[in-house]
N, C-alpha and C positions, 0 to 999 in steps of 0.2 A: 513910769508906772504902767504895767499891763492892766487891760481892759477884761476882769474876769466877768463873764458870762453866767454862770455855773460853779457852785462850790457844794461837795458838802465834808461827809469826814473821808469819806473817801475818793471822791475825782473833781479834777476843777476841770473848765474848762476857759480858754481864755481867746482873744480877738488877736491873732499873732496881727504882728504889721509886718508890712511889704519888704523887702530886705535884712529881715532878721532872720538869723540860723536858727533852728531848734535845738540845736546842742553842737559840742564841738565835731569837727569832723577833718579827717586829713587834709582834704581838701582845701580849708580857710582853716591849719598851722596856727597858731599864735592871735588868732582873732578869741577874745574873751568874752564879746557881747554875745549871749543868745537867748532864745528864750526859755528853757531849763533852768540857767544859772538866776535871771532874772527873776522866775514865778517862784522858785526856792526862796530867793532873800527876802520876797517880798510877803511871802507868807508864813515864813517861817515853820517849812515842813519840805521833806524830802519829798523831789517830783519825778515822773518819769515819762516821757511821752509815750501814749499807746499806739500813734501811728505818726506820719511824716508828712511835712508842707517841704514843698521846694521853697527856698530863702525866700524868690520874687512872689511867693505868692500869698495873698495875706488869707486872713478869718480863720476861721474855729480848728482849733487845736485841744485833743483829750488827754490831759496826765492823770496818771494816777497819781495817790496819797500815801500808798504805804505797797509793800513788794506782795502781800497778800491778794490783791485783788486783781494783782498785774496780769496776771496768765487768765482769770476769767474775763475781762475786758479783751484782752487781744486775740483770746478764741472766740469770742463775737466777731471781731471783723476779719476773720480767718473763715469760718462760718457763712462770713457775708450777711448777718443781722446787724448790720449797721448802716443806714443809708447816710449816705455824703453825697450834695448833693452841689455843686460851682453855679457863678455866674462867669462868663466869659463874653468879650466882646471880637466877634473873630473878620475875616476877609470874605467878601463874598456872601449870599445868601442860598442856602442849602436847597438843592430842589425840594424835598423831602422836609417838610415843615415839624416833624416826629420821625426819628431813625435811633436806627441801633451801630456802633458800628465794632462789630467781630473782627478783630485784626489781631493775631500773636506779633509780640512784640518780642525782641531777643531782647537777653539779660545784659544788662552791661559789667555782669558781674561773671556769670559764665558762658554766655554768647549762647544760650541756650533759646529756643525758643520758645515763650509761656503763650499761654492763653489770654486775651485781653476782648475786655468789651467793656464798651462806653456807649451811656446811651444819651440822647439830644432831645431837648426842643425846642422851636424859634420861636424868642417873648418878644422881640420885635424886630424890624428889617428898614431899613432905609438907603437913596442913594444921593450921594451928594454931588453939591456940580463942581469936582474938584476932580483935577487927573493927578492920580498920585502914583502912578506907574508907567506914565509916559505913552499908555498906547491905548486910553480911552478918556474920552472929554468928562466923564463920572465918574463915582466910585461908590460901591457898592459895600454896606456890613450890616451885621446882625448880631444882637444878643442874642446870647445862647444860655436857657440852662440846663447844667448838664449833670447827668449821675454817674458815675465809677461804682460799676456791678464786679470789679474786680481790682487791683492797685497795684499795678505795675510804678518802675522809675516813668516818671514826667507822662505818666500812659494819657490825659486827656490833651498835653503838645500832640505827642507825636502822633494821637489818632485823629486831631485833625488838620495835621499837616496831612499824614496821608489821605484826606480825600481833598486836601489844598482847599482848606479854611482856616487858614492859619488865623494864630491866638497873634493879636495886636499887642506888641511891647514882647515878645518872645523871639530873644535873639540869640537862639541856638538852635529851638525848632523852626521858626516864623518867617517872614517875608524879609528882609533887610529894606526894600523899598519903601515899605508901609510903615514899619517902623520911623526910620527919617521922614516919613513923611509925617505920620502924628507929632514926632520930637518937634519940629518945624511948625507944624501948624498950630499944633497945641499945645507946647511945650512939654508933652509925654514924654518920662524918662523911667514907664514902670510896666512891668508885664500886665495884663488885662486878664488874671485869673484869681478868681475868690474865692474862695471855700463858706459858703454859705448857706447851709443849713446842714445840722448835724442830729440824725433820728436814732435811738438805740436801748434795750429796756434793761434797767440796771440792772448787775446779773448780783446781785443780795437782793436791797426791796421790789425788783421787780418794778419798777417806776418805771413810764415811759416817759424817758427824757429827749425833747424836741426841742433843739434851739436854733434861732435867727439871727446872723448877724451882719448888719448892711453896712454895702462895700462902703471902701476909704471912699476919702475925700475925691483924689484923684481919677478913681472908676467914676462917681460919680459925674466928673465934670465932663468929662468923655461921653456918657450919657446923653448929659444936657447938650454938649455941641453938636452931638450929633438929632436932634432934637426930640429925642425918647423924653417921657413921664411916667415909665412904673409906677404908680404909688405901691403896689404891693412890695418893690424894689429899695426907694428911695424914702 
């Protein structure tokens, strides 16, 4: 059973979890489970998603309720009157405690180059006495949260792989070392990206709808071993 958030007669919004597809895709062929198919039978109404989670990455997902409201909801986040706003737990600690970072990303769709910006700030930093890449006695990460002022494919991987703070449990953009290294130490076997906080003002009542929703289980414990206490987080 999904975790809805958010309902009313027109948009639900729900707590995707970590390894669920949002709908079918070439890609994962003959895989049935997703979460479209699922928020459909459970609610008993036609859904649509109005934007996109990578499978690994859990929290707040917007469907619409009926094909009427469809194109005003996704010209908001076309617009960019929608803040989405991650937690992430990444490599390394940022010199720049608040940045922006302006990087085009190419398409993978037409190898084109878009416009992309993501912006950051450090909610906490720590280093532990663990060498997990073989060539220092520490290790060094930080929670991040972060906003997408734009939504490119995977745009908050790969923008901070490109300034090498890579997203912990991301093994396509990520570290391969650090990875094994959490799988190992903490038995992590999940990317380190949440979608957690979703701002946006309904385009009929005009309602400003802000929702929160705190990471799995899993982030959290990553959290605690590393010895962060958000309460605003947790």
């Amino acid at each position: 059973m999904l975790n809805i958030l958010f309902e009313d007669e027109y948009l639900v919004i729900i707590d995707k979890p970590a390894g669920l597809l949002v709908h079918r895709t070439r890609q994962a062929f003959g895989e049935d489970e997703n979460a479209l198919i699922q928020l459909r039978d459970q609610i008993g109404s036609w859904v649509s998603p109005v934007h996109r989670l990578d499978r690994a990455t859990s929290g707040l997902l917007l469907f619409a309720k009926n094909e009427e409201i469809l194109p005003a909801i996704k010209a908001k986040f076309m617009d960019r009157e929608v803040q989405k706003t991650y937690l992430t737990i990444a490599r390394g600690i940022p010199k720049e405690k608040e940045g922006l970072i302006d990087h085009p990303l190419q398409s993978e769709r037409s190898k084109k180059l878009q416009e992309a910006q993501t912006r950051y700030k450090v909610l906490e930093e720590t280093e532990i006495p663990f060498n997990s890449t073989g060539r220092y006695p520490t290790s060094r990460y930080s929670l991040l949260e972060v906003d997408l002022l734009t939504g490119r494919t995977h745009q908050i991987r790969r923008h901070l792989a490109h300034i090498r703070h890579y997203i912990i449990g991301d093994k396509k953009h990520g570290d391969n070392k650090q990875n094994i290294f959490f799988e190992r130490q903490f038995g992590l076997n999940n990317l380190l990206l949440h979608a957690w906080k979703l701002s946006f003002t309904h385009p009929l009542s005009q309602e400003k709808i802000s929702i929160i929703c705190p990471p799995p289980v899993h982030f959290r414990t990553i959290i605690q071993e590393l010895g962060w206490n958000p309460k605003e987080i947790l």
